[in-house]
N, C-alpha and C positions, 0 to 999 in steps of 0.2 A: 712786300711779300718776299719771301726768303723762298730765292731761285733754287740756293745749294741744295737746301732741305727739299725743296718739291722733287729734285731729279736725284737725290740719293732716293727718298723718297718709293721713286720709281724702280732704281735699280733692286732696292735692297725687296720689292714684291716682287720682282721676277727673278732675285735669287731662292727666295722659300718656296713659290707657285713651281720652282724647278723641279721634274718628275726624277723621283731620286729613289736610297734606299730610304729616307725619313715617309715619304709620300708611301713606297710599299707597302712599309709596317702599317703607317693607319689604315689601308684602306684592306688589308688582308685582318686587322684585329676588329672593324669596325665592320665586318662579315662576322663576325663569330656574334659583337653585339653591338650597341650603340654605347654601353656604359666601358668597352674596351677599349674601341675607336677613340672616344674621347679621352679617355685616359691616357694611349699612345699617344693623341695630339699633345697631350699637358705634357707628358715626357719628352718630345720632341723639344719644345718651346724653353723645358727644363734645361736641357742639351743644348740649345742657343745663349739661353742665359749664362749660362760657364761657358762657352767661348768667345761672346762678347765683354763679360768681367775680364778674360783672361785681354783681351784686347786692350782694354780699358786701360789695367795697371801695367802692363807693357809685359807681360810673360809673356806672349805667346812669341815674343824674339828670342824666348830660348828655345824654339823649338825649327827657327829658323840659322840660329848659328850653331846648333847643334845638330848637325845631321841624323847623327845612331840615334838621338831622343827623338827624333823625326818618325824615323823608320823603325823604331819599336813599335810607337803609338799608331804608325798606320798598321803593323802586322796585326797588334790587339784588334783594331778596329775591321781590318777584312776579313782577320777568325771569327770575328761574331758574326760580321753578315754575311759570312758564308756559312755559318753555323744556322740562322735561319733558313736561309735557301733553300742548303739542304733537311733542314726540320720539314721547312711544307711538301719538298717532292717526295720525302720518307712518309709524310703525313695520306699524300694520295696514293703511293702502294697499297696502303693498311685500307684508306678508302676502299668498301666494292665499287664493282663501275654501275652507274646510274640501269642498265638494263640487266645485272644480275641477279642471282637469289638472293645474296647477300643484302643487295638494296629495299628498303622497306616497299619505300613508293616514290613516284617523283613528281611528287606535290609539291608547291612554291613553297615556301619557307623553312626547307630541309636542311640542316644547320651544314655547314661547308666544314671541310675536312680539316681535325686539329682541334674540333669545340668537342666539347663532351656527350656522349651517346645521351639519348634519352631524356633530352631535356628540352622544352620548346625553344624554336632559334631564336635569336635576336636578343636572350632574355641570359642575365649575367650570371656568373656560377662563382661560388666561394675562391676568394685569391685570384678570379681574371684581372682586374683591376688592376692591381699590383703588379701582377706581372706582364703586362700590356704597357704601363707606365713605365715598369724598368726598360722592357725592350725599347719602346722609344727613348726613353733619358739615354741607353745607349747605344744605340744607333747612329745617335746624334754627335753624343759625346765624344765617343772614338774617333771620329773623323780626323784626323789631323793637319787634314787643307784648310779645316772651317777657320781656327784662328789664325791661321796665317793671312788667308783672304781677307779676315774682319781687323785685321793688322797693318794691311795696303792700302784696305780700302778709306777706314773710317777718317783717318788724317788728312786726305785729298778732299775733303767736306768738311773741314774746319776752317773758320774764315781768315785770314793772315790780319793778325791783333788782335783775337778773339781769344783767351783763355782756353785750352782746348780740352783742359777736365770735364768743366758743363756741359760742354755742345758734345766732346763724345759719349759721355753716359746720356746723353739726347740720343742719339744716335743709335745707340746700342739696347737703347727702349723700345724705341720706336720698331727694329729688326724682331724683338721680341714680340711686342703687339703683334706686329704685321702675324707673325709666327701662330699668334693664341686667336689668330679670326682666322686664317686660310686651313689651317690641319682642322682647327672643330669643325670648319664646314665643312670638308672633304669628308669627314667622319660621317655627319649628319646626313650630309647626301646618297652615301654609301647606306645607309641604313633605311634611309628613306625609299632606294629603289631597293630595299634589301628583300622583297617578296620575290620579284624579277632575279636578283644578283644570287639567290641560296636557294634557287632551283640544282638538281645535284650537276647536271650537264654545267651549267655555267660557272657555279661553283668549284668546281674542279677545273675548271679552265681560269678561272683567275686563279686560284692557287697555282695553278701547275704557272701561270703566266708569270707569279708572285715571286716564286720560290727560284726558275730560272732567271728572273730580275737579280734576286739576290744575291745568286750563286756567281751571276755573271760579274755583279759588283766588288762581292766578296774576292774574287779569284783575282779581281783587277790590281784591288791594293794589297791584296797579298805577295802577287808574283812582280808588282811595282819594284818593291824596295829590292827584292829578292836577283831583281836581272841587271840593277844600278853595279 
């Protein structure tokens, strides 16, 4: 039995189960429906897959001896997910609040704030899809810790005589897998309590919860590179 592989293994599930901004997105798209949710998981999984490629063929050390190409790709990446953040706490102004005139009723399955009026929830709308999949692809993408971390880490789990092309495109499979079971169930589950979870009360409290996740993220690797 191959030790190394069981305890990367390990590590490499409790790098993706990490509650992050990837985790956000699905589970804020996968309230709006189950066919977004999943789509954000695929785009997430998409966003692993380019930075363990990027690991793979040994790029992602330019972005480790290149500082400025460092700190560009984290600014892109905390303008977007502060760009979401603030999409969903914009999204719950526009919301009424669950006790106004504004609000129809607050009957369970009330579609949560940022899906489109007048449509039953849970149920997909022309172009969510797409654009569910981009926002996960980059969420993920932009990260610019991920392939530096899949750049340290993956070479410590290759065996000393081992070839280390095979085993790490093993390696950087297997982070993928891990990636396309934990985000679709996260989706799946979110949708499955989704009658509970898009009541308008709780829905707006994960949004609002969502959106401050975001923002807090976003403002992190923005103001990161900005105070070096």
């Amino acid at each position: 039995m191959d030790a190394q592989l069981i305890a990367f293994t390990g590590i490499a599930a409790g790098m993706v189960a990490l509650p992050g901004a990837d985790f956000t997105v699905v589970v804020r798209n996968a309230l709006a429906s189950r066919t977004a949710g999943l789509a954000s998981a695929v785009g997430v999984a998409g966003g692993l897959l380019v930075h363990t490629a990027l690991a793979v063929a040994g790029l992602a050390a330019v972005l480790v001896t290149m500082p400025v190409l460092f700190r560009t790709v984290q600014l892109l990446g905390g303008a977007y997910v502060l760009y979401l953040g603030l999409s969903a706490l914009y999204a719950i102004r526009r919301r009424p609040a669950p006790d106004s005139p504004g609000e129809p009723s607050g009957t369970p399955g009330d579609p949560p704030s940022g899906t489109t009026e007048g449509r039953s929830p849970g149920r997909p709308v022309p172009g969510e899809s797409g654009r569910a999949l981009r926002q996960g692809f980059l969420t993920n993408a932009l990260n610019p810790k991920a392939p530096v971390l899949f750049l340290s880490l993956l070479p410590q789990f290759v065996p000393h005589g081992q070839p280390p092309l095979p085993r790490t495109l093993l390696l950087a499979a297997l982070v993928v897998v891990l990636a396309l079971i934990w985000f679709p169930a996260v989706a799946l589950l979110v949708d499955r309590l989704g009658r509970w979870l898009r009541r308008p009360r709780t829905a707006r409290a994960i949004e609002g919860g969502s959106g401050v996740a975001l923002t807090g993220l976003g403002l992190a690797l923005v103001t990161g590179p900005l105070l070096r």
